[in-house]
C-alpha positions, 0 to 999 in steps of 0.5 A: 730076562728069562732064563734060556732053555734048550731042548733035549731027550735021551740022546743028548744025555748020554752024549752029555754024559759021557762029556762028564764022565771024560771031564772027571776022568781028566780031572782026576788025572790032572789032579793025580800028576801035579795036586802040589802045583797050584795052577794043576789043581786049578785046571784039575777043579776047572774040569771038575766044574765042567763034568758037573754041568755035563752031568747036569744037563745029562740028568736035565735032558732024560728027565726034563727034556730040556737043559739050562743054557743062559748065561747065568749057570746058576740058573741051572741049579734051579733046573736040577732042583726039579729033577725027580728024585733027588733033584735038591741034594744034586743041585746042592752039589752043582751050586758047590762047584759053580760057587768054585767056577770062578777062581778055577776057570780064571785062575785070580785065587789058587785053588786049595787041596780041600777044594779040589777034593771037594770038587772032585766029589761034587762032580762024581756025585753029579755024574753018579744022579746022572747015570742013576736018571738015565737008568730009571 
C-alpha cells in the first residue's frame, strides 16, 4: 500500500504550526505541574508527539505542498527527510518521539523523566525547523 498524502500550501502550515506551538506549550505545562506523576508525564509526552507531527506537516506543507496522512506516521519520517534544508537531522528528531508515541498515547509503560526531556526537546527542535521553513 502506498503511502497516502494529502495536499497542502502555506496556509495549512502555519495552521499547523500554530497546533504544534499549542501542543508544546501544553506539554510543558502538563510537565511543569505533575513531572513526579507518571500518567502527567505520560500525557505531557503524548502531546509532545502531537507538537512534533503538527511541526511536521508544518514544514511538510510550506516546503512540499503536501504532508504524510497514512496510517503509518512512520511514513512521515521519510517525508520530512526530503525537506530542504536540514530535512534528515528533523526527521531524526520526528522518529525519536514516534519511537516513544506508543507507550505515551496508550499509557502500557510509564514514561520516564529522561524521555520527557527528550521529547520536549525533539518537538521543540521540530517547531523551531518548521518555523525556520516558513520564514525561508
Amino acid at each position: 500500500m502506498s503511502p497516502r498524502a494529502d495536499d497542502c500550501g502555506r496556509i495549512q502550515a502555519r495552521t499547523r504550526l500554530e497546533h504544534a506551538k499549542k501542543f508544546h506549550e501544553v506539554s510543558e505545562l502538563a510537565a511543569t505541574e505533575g513531572g513526579d506523576i507518571a500518567a502527567s508525564r505520560s500525557v505531557s509526552a503524548a502531546l509532545a508527539v502531537l507538537a512534533g507531527i503538527a511541526a511536521s506537516d508544518a514544514a511538510c506543507c510550506a516546503r512540499l505542498g503536501h504532508r504524510s496522512r497514512g496510517q503509518n506516521h512512520h511514513q512521515a519520517i521519510d517525508l520530512l527527510a526530503r525537506v530542504s534544508p536540514g530535512g534528515p537531522a528533523a526527521a531524526t528528531h520526528l522518529k525519536q518521539l514516534l519511537d516513544l508515541k506508543d507507550g505515551a498515547h496508550y499509557g502500557v509503560i510509564d514514561v520516564t523523566h529522561k524521555e520527557l526531556t527528550s521529547a520536549l526537546r525533539h518537538s521543540r527542535a521540530l517547531i523551531d525547523f518548521a518555523e525556520q521553513r516558513l520564514r525561508n
